[in-house]
C-alpha positions in Angstrom: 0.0 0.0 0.0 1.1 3.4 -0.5 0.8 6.0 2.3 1.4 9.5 1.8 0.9 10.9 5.1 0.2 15.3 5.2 -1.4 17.7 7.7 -3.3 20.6 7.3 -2.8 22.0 11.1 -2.1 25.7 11.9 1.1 26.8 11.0 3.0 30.5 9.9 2.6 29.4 6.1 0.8 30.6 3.0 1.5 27.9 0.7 -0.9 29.0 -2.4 -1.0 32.5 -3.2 -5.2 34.5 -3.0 -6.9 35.2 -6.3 -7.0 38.7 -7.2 -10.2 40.4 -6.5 -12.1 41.8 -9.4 -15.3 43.3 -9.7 -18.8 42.1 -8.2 -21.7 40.4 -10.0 -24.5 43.4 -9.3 -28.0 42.3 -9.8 -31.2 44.4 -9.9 -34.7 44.3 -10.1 -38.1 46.8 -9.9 -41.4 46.5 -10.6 -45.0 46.7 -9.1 -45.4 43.1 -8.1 -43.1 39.9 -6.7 -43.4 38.2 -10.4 -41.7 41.1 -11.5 -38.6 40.2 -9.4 -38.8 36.4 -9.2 -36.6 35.8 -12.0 -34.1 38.0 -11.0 -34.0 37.0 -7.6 -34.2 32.8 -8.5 -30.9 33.9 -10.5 -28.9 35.5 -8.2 -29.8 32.9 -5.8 -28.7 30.2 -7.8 -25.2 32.1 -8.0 -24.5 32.8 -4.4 -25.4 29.4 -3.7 -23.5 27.5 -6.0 -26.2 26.0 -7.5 -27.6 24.5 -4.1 -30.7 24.7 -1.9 -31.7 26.9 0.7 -30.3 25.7 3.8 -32.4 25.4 7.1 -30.4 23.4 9.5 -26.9 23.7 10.9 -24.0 24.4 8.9 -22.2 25.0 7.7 -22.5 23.6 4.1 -20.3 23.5 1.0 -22.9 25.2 -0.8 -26.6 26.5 -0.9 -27.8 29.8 0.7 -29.7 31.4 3.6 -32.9 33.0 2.9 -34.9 35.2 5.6 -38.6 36.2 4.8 -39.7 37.1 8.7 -42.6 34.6 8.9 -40.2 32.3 10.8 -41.2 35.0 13.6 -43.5 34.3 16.0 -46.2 37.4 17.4 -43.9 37.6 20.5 -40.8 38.8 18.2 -42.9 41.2 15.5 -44.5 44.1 15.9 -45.4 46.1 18.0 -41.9 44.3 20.2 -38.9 44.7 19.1 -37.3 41.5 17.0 -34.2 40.2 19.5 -31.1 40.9 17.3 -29.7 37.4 17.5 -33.1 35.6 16.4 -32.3 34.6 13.5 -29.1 33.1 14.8 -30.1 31.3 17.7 -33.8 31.1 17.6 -34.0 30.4 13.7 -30.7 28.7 11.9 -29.6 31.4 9.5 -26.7 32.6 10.8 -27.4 36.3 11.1 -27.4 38.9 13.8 -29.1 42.3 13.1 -28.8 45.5 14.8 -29.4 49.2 14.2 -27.3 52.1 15.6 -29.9 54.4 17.4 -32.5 52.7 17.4 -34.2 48.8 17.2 -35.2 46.3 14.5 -38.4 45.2 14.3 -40.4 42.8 12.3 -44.0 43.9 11.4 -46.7 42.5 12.6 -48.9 39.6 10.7 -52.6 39.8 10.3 -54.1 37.7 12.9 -51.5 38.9 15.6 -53.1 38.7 19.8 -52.2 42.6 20.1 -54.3 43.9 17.0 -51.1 45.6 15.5 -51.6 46.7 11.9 -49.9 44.6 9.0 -47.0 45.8 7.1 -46.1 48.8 9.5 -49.0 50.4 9.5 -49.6 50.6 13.9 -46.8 53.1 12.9 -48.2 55.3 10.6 -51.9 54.1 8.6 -50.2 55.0 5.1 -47.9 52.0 5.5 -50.4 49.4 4.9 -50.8 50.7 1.3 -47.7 52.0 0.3 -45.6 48.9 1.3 -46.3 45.4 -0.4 -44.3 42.3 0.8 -42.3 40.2 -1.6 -43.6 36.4 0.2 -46.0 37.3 2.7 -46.9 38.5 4.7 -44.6 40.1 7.2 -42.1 43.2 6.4 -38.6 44.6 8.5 -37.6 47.8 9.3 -35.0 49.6 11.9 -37.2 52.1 13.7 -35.8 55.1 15.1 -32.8 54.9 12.2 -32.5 53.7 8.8 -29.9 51.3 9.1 -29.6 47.7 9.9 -26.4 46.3 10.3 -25.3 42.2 9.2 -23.4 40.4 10.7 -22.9 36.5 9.8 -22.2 33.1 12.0 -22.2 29.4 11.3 -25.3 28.0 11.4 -26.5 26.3 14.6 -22.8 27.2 16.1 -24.3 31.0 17.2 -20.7 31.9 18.9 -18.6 31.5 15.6 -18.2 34.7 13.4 -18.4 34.0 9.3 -18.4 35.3 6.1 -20.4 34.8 2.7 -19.9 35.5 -0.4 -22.7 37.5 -1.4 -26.1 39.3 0.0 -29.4 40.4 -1.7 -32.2 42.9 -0.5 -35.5 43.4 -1.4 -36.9 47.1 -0.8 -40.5 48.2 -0.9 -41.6 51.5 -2.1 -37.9 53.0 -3.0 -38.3 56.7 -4.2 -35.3 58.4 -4.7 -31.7 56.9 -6.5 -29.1 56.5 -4.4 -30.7 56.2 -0.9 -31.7 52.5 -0.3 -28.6 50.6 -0.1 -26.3 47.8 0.9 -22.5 48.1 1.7 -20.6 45.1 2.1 -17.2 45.0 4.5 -14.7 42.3 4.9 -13.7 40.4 8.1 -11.2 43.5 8.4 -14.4 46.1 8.3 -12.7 47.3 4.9 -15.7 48.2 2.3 -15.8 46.1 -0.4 -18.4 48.5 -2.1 -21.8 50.1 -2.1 -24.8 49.3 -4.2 -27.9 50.6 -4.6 -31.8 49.6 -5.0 -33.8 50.4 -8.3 -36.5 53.2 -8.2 -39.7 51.3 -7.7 -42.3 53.5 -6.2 -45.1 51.9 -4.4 -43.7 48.6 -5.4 -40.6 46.2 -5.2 -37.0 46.8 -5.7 -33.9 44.3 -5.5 -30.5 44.3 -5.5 -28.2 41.6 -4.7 -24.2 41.2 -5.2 -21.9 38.4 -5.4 -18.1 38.4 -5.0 -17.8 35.9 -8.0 -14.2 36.1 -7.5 -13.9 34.9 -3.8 -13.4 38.1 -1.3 -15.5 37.5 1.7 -18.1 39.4 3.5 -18.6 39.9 7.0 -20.8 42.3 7.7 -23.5 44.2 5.3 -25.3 47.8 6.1 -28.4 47.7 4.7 -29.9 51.6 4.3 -33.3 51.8 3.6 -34.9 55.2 2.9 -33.8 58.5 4.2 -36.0 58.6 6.9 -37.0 56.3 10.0 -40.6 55.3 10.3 -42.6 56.8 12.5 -46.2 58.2 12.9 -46.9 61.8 10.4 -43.6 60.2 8.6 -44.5 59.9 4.5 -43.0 60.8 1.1 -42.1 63.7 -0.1 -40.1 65.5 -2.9 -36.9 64.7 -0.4 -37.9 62.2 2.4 -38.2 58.3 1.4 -39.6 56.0 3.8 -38.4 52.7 3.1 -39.0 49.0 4.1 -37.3 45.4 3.3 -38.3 42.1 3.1 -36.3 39.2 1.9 -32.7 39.1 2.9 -30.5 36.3 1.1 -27.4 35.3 1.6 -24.5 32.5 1.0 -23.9 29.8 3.1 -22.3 31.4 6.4 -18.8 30.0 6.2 -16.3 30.1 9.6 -13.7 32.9 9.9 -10.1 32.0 9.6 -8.3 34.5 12.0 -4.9 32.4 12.7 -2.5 31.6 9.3 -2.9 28.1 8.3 -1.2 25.6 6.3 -3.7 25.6 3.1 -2.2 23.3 0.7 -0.5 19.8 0.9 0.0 18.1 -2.4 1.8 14.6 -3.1 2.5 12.9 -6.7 2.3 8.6 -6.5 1.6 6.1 -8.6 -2.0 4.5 -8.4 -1.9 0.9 -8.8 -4.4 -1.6 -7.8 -6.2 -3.8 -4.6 -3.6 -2.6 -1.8 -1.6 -0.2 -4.2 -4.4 2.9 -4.3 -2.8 5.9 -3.2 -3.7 7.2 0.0 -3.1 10.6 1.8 -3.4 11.3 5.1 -4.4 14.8 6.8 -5.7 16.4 9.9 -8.1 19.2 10.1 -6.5 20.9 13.2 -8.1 23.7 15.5 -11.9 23.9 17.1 -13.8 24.9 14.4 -15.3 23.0 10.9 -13.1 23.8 7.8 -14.0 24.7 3.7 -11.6 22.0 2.0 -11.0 21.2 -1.9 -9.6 17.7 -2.4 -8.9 17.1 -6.0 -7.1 14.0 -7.6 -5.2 15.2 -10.8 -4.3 12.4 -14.1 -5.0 14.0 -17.3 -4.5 17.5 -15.8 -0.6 16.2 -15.3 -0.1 15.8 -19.0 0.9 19.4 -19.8 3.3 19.2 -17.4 5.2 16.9 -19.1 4.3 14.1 -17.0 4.2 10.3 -18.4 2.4 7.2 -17.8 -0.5 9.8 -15.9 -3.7 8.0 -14.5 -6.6 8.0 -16.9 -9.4 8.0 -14.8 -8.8 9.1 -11.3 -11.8 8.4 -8.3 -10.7 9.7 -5.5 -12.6 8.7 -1.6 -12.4 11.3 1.0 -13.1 9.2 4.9 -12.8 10.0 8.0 -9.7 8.1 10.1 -12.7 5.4 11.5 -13.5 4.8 7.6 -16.8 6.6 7.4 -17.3 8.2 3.8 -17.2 11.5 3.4 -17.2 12.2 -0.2 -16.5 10.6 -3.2 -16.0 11.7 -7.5 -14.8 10.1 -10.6 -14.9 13.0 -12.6 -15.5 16.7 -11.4 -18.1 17.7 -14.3 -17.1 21.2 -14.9 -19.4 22.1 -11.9 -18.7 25.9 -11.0 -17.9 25.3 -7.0 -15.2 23.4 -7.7 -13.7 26.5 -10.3 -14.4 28.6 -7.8 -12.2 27.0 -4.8 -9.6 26.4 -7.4 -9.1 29.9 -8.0 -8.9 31.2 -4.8 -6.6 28.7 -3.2 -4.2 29.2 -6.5 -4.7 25.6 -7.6 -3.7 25.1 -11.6 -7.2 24.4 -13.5 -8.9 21.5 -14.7 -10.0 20.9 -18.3 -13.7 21.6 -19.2 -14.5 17.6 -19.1 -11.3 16.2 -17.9 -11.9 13.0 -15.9 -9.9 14.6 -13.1 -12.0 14.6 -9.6 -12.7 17.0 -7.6 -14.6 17.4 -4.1 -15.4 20.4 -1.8 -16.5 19.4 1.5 -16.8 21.0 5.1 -14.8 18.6 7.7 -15.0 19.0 11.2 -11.7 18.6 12.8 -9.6 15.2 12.9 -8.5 13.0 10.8 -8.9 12.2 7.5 -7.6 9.7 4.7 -7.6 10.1 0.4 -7.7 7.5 -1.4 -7.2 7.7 -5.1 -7.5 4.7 -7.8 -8.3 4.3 -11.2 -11.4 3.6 -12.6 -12.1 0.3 -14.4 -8.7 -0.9 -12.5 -6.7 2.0 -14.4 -3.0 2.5 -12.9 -1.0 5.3 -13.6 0.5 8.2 -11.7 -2.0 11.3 -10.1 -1.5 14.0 -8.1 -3.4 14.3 -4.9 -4.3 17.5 -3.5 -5.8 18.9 0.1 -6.6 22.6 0.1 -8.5 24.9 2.5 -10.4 27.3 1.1 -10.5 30.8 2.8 
């Protein structure tokens, strides 16, 4: 058998240089009605989460998204009380604390509530009822006494453990004036990573949603909406735009990194057969669950000059006790995978190669990849264990 024992424990090393960051993937929306939004919305939530579901239960997850449309409130946390800021991180698994300098959240109230509160804001001022619509119904969310609701993002079901995402859509109803209803995205260092605006949409619906396609991280969003907190006599005018949200999206809530890791061990063997796969051994160090890429590399070691490469490479990804993990033969050009490639450094695979490729989250301990050919193939591959910040 051949063992190629690694680790991938905390150490003072950068072993695989970051991907340059470029710019966003903006996505807008307006209209008068949710249809008018849906397609734009089902699109941008396909991109943030990687083409998988929306998650509901603890994380944190390779892929998929977190979606928050405040009827997972109960009367208690909704209008006319003030929404606890970490509800939706410990009551409700999406991994997202909310706050508002000045002032309180709150989620409006629905319309059977015990306390008789009007729907959609209106036991703030009666005009509310008609001049905001909800995107799924039926309830709404606001600050009140500011405009401004701040993000921020932990794993799911682990309420104590800061995150990031990689992108974070709003919808806005009744937006007035340009420029005013906004999000602004900062990275685990508070730096701003940019500021993007909703569509006009008055009376109705407006979206915008952005995605940092090219891997930077966000961990914390200010969401603006309107110029003016609502409040009784409060309405539009030529310069004051009262503003409310509904849906918030978001990536899957991924763990910080503070400390410098070791994020790449790689080791070339020849794959035979039976006892001869080639097997790699690592440990996920630390306390918290971590975003690894394990690829197995034949035909992407050709260029390289390399002979006799394994054909058809399936690689096994178990834990130390031999329960599966994760398994491929061939990675299928699925846009994850490019993703993770790029911003740990690692060279490319070939549109169609039958190289294979897994992303996984692993809790810490040990683990063992095993690669062999399919169909009994032999030939030399190239196994690789990345973490992906």
């Amino acid at each position: 058998m051949h063992v190629s024992p690694s680790s991938l424990l905390a150490a003072s090393l950068l072993l695989a240089p970051l991907a340059s960051s470029g710019a966003p993937k903006v996505t807008t929306a307006s209209g008068q009605a949710p249809a008018d939004l849906n397609t734009a919305v089902a699109a941008f939530r396909l991109e943030i989460g990687l083409g998988g579901p929306g998650n509901t239960t603890n994380g944190p997850f390779f892929n998929g998204l977190r979606n928050i449309n405040w009827d997972g409130a109960p009367d208690t946390a909704a209008a006319p009380n003030a929404m606890p800021a970490d509800f939706f991180n410990n009551n409700v698994r999406r991994g997202a604390v909310f706050t508002s300098p000045g002032g309180s959240v709150q989620v409006s109230a629905d319309s059977d509530n015990p306390a008789g509160a009007a729907v959609r804001f209106a036991h703030l001022d009666p005009s509310y009822s008609t001049r905001f619509k909800a995107f799924t119904e039926q309830r709404l969310f606001a600050a009140v006494g500011s405009t401004v609701i701040d993000t921020q993002f932990f794993v799911p079901g682990s309420p104590a453990t800061p995150a990031t995402v990689n992108g974070f859509g709003v919808v806005f109803t009744d937006v007035d004036l340009a420029n005013v209803s906004t999000i602004e995205c900062f990275d685990a260092q508070n730096v701003s990573l940019g500021k993007f605006a909703a569509p006009i949409a008055d009376n109705g619906l407006s979206f915008v949603g952005v995605f940092f396609q090219d891997g930077e991280r966000v961990a914390r969003v200010r969401v603006t909406h309107g110029t003016t907190p609502l409040a009784a006599g409060v309405v539009d005018t030529a310069t004051v735009d009262v503003v409310a949200t509904d849906d918030f999206m978001f990536g899957e809530p991924l763990p910080l990194t503070t400390n410098a890791t070791l994020i790449n061990v790689s080791t070339r063997a020849r794959v035979g057969t039976g006892e001869d796969v080639a097997i790699a051994g690592f440990v996920v160090g630390g306390t918290q669950p971590k975003l690894v890429l394990v690829r197995a590399g034949g035909p992407a070691l050709a260029p390289f000059g390399v002979v006799g490469t394994l054909a058809n490479p399936q690689l096994t990804l178990q834990t130390a006790g031999g329960e599966l993990v994760a398994t491929n033969d061939n990675w299928g050009n699925r846009p994850e995978l490019a993703q993770a490639a790029t911003r740990t450094g690692a060279y490319p695979f070939a549109a169609g190669s039958n190289d294979a490729a897994a992303l996984v989250v692993l809790n810490p301990g040990a683990y063992s990849l095993l690669v062999s050919g399919v169909n009994g193939g032999t030939g030399i591959a190239l196994l690789e264990v990345y973490e992906v910040k």
